[in-house]
Wavefront OBJ file of the C-alpha trace (Angstrom):
o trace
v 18.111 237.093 62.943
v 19.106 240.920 62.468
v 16.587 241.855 64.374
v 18.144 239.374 67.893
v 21.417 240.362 66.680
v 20.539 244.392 67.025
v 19.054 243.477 70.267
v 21.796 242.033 71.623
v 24.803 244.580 70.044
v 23.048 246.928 72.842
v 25.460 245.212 75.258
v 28.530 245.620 73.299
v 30.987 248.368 74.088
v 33.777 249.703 71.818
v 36.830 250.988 74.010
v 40.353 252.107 72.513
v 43.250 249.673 74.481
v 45.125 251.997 76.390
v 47.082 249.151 78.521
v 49.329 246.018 77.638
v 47.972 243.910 79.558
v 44.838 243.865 77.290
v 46.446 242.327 74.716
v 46.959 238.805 76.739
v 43.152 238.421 76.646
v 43.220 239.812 72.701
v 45.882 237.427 71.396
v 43.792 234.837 73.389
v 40.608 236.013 71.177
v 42.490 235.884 68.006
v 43.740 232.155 68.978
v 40.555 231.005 69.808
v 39.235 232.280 65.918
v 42.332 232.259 63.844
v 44.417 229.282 65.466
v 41.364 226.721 66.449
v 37.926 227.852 64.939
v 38.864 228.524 61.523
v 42.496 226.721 61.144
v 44.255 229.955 59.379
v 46.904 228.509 58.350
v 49.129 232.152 57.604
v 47.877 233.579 60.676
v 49.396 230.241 62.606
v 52.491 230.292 60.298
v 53.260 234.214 61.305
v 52.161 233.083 65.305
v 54.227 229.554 65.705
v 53.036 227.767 68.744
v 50.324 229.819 69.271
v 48.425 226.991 70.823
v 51.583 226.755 73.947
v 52.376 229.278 76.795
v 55.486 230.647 74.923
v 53.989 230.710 71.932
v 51.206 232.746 73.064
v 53.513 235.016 75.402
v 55.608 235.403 71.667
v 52.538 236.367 70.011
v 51.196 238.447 72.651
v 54.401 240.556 72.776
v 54.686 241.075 69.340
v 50.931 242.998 69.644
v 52.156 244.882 72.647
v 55.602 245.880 70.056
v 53.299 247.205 67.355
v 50.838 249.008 70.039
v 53.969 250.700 71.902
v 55.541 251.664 68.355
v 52.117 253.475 66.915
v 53.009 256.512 65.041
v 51.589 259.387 64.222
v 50.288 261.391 61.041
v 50.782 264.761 60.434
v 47.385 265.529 62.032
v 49.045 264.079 65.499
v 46.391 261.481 64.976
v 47.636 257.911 65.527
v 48.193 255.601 63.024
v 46.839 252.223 64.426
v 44.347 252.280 67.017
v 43.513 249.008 68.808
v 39.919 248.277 69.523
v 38.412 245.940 72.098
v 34.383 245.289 72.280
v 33.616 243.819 75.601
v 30.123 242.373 76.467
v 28.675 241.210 79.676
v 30.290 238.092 81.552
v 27.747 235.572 81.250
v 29.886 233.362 84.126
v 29.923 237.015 86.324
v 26.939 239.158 87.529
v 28.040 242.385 86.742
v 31.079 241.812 85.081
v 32.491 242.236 81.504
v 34.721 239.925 79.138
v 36.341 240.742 76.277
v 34.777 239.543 72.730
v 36.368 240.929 69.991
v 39.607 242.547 68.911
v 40.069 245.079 65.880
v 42.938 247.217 64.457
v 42.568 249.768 62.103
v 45.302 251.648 60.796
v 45.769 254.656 58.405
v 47.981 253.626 55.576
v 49.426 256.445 53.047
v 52.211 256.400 50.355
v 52.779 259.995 51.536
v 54.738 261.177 54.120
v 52.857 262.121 57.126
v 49.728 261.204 56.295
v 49.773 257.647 57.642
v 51.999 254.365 57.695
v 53.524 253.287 54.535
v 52.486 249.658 53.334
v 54.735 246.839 51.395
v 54.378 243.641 50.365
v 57.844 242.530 51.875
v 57.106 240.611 55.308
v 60.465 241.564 56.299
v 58.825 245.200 56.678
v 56.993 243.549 59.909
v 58.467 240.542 60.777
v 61.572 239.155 61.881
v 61.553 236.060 59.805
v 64.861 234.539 61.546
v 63.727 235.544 64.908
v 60.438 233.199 64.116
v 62.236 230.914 62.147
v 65.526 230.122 62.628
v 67.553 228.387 60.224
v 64.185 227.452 58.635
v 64.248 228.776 55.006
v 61.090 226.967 54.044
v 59.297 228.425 56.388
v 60.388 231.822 55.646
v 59.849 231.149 51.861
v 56.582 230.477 53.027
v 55.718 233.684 54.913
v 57.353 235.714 52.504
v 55.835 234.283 49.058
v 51.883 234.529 51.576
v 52.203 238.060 52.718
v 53.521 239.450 49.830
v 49.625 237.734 48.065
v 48.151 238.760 50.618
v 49.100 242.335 50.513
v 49.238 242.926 47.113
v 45.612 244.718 46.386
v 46.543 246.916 49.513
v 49.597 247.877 48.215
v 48.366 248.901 44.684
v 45.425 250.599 45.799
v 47.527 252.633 48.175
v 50.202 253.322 44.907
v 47.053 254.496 43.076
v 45.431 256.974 45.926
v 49.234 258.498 45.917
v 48.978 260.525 43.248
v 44.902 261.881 44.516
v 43.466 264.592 47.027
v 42.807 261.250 49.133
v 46.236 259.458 49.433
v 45.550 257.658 52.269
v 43.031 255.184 53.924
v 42.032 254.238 57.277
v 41.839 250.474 56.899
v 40.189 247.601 59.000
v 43.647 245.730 59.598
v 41.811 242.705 61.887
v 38.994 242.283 62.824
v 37.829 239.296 64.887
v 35.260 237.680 67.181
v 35.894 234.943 69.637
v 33.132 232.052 69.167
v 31.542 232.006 71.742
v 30.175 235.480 71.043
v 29.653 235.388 67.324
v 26.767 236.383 66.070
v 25.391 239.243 68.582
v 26.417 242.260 66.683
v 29.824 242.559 68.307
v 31.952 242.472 64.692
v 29.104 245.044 63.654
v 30.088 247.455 66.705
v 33.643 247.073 65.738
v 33.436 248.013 62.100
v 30.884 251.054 62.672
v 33.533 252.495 64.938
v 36.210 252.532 62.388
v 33.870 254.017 59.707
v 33.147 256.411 61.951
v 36.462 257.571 62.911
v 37.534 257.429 59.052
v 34.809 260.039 58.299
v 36.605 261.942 61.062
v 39.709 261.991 59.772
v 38.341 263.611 56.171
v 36.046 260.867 54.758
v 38.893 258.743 54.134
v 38.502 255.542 52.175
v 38.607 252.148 53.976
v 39.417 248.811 52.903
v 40.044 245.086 54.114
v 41.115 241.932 53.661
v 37.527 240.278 54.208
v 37.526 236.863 55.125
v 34.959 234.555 54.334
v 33.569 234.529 57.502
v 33.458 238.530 58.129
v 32.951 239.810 53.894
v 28.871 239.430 54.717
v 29.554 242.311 57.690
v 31.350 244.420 55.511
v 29.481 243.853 52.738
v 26.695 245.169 54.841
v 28.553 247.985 55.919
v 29.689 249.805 53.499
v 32.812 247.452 51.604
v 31.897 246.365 47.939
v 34.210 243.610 47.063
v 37.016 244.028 44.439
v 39.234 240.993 44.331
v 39.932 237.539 45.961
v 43.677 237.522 47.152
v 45.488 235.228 44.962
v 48.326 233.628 46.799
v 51.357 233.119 44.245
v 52.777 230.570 46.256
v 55.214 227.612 45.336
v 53.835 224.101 44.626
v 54.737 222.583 48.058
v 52.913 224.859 49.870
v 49.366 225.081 48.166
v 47.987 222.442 50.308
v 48.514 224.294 53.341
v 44.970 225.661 53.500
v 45.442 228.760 52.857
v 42.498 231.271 53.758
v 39.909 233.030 51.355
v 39.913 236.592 51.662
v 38.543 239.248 49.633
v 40.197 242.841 48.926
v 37.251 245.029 49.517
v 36.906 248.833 50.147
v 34.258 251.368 50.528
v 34.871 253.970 47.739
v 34.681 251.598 44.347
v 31.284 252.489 42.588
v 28.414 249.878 42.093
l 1 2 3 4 5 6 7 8 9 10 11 12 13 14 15 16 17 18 19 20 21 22 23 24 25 26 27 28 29 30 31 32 33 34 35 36 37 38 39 40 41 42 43 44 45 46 47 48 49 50 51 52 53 54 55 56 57 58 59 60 61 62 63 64 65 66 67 68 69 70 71 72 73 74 75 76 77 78 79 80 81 82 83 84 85 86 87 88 89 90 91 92 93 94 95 96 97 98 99 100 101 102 103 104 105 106 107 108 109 110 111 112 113 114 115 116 117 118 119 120 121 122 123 124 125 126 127 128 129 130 131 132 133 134 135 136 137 138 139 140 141 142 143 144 145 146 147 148 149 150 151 152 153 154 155 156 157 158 159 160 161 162 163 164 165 166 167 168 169 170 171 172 173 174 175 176 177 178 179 180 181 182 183 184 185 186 187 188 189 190 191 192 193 194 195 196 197 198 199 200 201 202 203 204 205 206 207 208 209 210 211 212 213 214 215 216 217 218 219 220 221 222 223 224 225 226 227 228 229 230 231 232 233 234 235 236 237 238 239 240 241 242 243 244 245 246 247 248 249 250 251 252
C-alpha cells in the first residue's frame, strides 16, 4: 500500500492560494470530509448550514476573511499560508481538480514572531453573528474550542519563555474522499515541515484527528495528549471528534 500510494503522490502538486475564488472549491473539500464523511460535529457547529448554498457561501467567506487578514511576523513572512494539492481530473484529459486543503500558521506568544493563540472562540468567531439569540449554541462553541485549544495554548505559554517561542503549526489539514489514500495528505504535510525548517527549525504541532494522526505520526508528530472536551452534560452526546495534540519536538 505505501508503495501505490508513493506512486501515485507523483501526481500531486502543492501550490500556495493566491486567489479567493479558490476557496469555493476548498470549503467544498472541507464539507465533503468534515460535514458528510466523518460527521464533525464542532466543525458543523462553527459552519451552520454548511450542507445549503448560504451556508456554504457563509463558510466560504469566512476562509476568504482569514486569508485577506494574514499577518505578518517580524521576518515579513506570513503568518498563515493556505495550501491547495491538486491532482489530475480523472472526468478531464488534461485537466486538474482540487484534492486537499491545508493551513498552517505560525503561532507565538511573542510579539512579532507569529499570531498569538487563545482558547476564547470569541478571538475568531463572531458567536452572535452565527448564532443569534442562541445561547446554547454559543455555550456550545465556546465550552468546544476552548478543549480543543487548550494543549496549543499551553505549549505555546511554555515555548514563550525559550530561544524557540514560536511554532509553525498544521492548522487543517484535509482530503476530500474521493482522493484519499494517494499520498495527497502526505504532500501537504511535507510542505509545511519543510517551510518550518525554513523559518529556523521551528517546532510544529496539530490537532491530529483520528483519521490523519497515522500521517503525522509517520511524519515526524509523536503524540502527546487526546483533547479532552470539558463540555456540559447536554452536549456530550453530540459526537464530538477524537483528536490528538501532537508535535514534532517531544523526545521518544
Amino acid at each position: 500500500m505505501m508503495e501505490q500510494e508513493s506512486r501515485k503522490a507523483s501526481d500531486v502538486t502543492i501550490e500556495i492560494i493566491d486567489n479567493e475564488q479558490d476557496f469555493t472549491t476548498a470549503f467544498a473539500v472541507i464539507s465533503a470530509c468534515f460535514g458528510r464523511q466523518t460527521n464533525d460535529a464542532f466543525w458543523q457547529a462553527m459552519n451552520p448550514g454548511w450542507d445549503a448554498p448560504e451556508g456554504a457561501a457563509a463558510g466560504t467567506n469566512r476562509m476568504v476573511q482569514r486569508w485577506q487578514s494574514t499577518t505578518k511576523n517580524n521576518s515579513g513572512e506570513p503568518n498563515t499560508v493556505h495550501l491547495k494539492a491538486t491532482v489530475p481530473d480523472p472526468n478531464n484529459p488534461g485537466k486538474r481538480i482540487v484534492a486537499g486543503i491545508a493551513v498552517w500558521a505560525q503561532f507565538s506568544m511573542v510579539e512579532g514572531m507569529g499570531d498569538k493563540q487563545s482558547t476564547d472562540v470569541d478571538t475568531a468567531l463572531d458567536l452572535e453573528e452565527l448564532y443569534p439569540g442562541n445561547v446554547t449554541e454559543q455555550r456550545f462553541l465556546r465550552q468546544g474550542f476552548t478543549s480543543f485549544m487548550s494543549h496549543r495554548v499551553k505549549t505555546l505559554e511554555e515555548k514563550a519563555t525559550t530561544s524557540s517561542p514560536a511554532t509553525f503549526s498544521l492548522d487543517m489539514c484535509v482530503v476530500h474522499p474521493d482522493f484519499q489514500r494517494r499520498g495527497v495528505a502526505n504532500k501537504l504535510v511535507e510542505w509545511g515541515l519543510e517551510e518550518a525548517k525554513r523559518r529556523g527549525a521551528l517546532e510544529s504541532t496539530t490537532e491530529g484527528s483520528a483519521m490523519g494522526r497515522s500521517v503525522y505520526k509517520r511524519l515526524g508528530f509523536k503524540p502527546v495528549g487526546e483533547v479532552v472536551y470539558d463540555m456540559d452534560p447536554e452536549f456530550r452526546d453530540r459526537g464530538l471528534p477524537s483528536n490528538m495534540f501532537m508535535r514534532t519536538g517531544m523526545s521518544t
